[in-house]
SELUM-542772 format. One record per residue: residue number from 1; residue in three letters; x, y, z of N, C-alpha, C, O in turn. Coordinates in pm, whole numbers, plus 50000, padded with zeros to 5 digits. Layout:
N
    n  res   n_xx   n_yy   n_zz  ca_xx  ca_yy  ca_zz   c_xx   c_yy   c_zz   o_xx   o_yy   o_zz
  NUM  ALA      X      Y      Z      X      Y      Z      X      Y      Z      X      Y      Z
...
This chain:
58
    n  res   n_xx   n_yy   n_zz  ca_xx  ca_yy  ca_zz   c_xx   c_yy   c_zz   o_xx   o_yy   o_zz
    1  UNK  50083  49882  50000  50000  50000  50000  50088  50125  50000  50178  50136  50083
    2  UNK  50067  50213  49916  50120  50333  49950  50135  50439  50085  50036  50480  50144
    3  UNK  50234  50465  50113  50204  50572  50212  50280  50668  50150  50372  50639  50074
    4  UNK  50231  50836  50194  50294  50917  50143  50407  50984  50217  50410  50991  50340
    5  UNK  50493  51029  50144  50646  51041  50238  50652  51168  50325  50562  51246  50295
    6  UNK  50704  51196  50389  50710  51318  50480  50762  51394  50411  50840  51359  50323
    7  UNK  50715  51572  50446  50720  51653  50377  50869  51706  50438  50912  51672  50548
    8  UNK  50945  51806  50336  51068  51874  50307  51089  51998  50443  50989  52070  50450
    9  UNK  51145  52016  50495  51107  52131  50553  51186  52264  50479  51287  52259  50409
   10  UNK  51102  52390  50519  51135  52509  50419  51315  52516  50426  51382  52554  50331
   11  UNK  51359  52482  50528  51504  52533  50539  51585  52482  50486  51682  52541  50438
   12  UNK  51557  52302  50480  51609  52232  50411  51612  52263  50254  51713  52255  50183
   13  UNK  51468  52303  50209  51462  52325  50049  51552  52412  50002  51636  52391  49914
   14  UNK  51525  52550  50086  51648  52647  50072  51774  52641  50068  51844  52687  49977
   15  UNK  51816  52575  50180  51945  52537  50168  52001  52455  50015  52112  52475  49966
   16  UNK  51912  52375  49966  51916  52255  49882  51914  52390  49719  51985  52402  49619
   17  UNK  51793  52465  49773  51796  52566  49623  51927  52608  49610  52001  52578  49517
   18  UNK  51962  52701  49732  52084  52802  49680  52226  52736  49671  52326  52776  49611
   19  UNK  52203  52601  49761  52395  52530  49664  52311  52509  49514  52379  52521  49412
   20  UNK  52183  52481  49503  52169  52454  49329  52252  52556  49240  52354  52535  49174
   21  UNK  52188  52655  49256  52191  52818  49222  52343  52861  49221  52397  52918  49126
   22  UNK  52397  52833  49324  52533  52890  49381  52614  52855  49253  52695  52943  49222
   23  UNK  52610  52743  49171  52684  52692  49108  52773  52758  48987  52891  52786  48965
   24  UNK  52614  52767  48904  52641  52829  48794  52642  52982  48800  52663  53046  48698
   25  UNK  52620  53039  48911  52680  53217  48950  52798  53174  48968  52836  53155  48852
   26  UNK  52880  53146  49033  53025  53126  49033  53081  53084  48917  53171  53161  48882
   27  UNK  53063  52986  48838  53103  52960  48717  53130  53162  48621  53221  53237  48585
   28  UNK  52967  53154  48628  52975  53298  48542  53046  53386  48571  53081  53460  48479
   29  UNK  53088  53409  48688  53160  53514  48734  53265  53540  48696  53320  53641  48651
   30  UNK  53313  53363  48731  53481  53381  48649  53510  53398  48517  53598  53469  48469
   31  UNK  53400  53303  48443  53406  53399  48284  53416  53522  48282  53503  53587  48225
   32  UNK  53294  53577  48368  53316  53728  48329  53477  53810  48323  53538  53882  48244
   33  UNK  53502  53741  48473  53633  53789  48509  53719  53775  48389  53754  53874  48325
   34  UNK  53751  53670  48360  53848  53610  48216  53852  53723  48120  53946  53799  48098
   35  UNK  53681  53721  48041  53694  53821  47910  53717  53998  48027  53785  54090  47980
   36  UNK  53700  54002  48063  53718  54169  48156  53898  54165  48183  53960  54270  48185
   37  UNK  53960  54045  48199  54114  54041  48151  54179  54042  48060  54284  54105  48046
   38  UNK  54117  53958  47967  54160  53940  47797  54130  54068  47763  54228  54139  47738
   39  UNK  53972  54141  47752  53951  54262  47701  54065  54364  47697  54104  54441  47609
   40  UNK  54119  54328  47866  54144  54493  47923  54338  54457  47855  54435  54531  47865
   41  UNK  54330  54354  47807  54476  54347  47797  54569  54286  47930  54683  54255  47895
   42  UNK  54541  54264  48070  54608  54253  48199  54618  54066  48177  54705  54028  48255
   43  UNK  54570  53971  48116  54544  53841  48145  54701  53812  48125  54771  53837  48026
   44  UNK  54746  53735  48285  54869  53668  48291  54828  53535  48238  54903  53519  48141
   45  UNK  54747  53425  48247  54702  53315  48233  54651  53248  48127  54619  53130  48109
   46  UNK  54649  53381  48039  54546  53331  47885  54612  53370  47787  54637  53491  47793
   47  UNK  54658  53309  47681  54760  53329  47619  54612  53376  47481  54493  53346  47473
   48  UNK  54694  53452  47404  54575  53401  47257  54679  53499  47170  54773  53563  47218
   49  UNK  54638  53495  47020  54728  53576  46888  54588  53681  46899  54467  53668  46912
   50  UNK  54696  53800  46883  54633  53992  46836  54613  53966  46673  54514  53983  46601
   51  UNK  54752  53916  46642  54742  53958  46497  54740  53821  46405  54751  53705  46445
   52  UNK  54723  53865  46285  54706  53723  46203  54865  53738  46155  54942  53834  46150
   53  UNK  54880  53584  46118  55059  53589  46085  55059  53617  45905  54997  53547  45825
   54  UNK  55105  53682  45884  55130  53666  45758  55233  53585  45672  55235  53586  45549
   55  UNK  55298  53531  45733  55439  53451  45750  55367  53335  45618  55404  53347  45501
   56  UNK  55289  53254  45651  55199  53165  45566  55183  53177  45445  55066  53211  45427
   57  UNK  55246  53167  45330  55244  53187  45194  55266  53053  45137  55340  52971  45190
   58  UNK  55184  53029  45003  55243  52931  44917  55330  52892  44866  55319  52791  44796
């Protein structure tokens, strides 16, 4: 026979929402951070090419 399960309590849910939540805000952040380094020119950590090489000929 079924019985129905005991209910969640509010604090628990909360708690349970905001590590959900927490996740992907932190993720984003640091992207943000990244391109706001690359943009600004300051990124010690991220290497990438400014210019195209022209070196490449047939």
């Amino acid at each position: 026979m079924a019985v129905p399960k005991k209910r969640t309590s509010r604090s628990k849910r909360k708690i349970r929402n905001r590590a959900w939540k927490t996740g992907p805000a932190e993720v984003a952040s640091k992207a943000f951070s990244l391109a706001q380094s690359v943009l600004t020119g300051r990124s010690k950590s991220f290497y990438y090419m400014t210019e195209k090489r022209d070196s490449q000929k047939n």
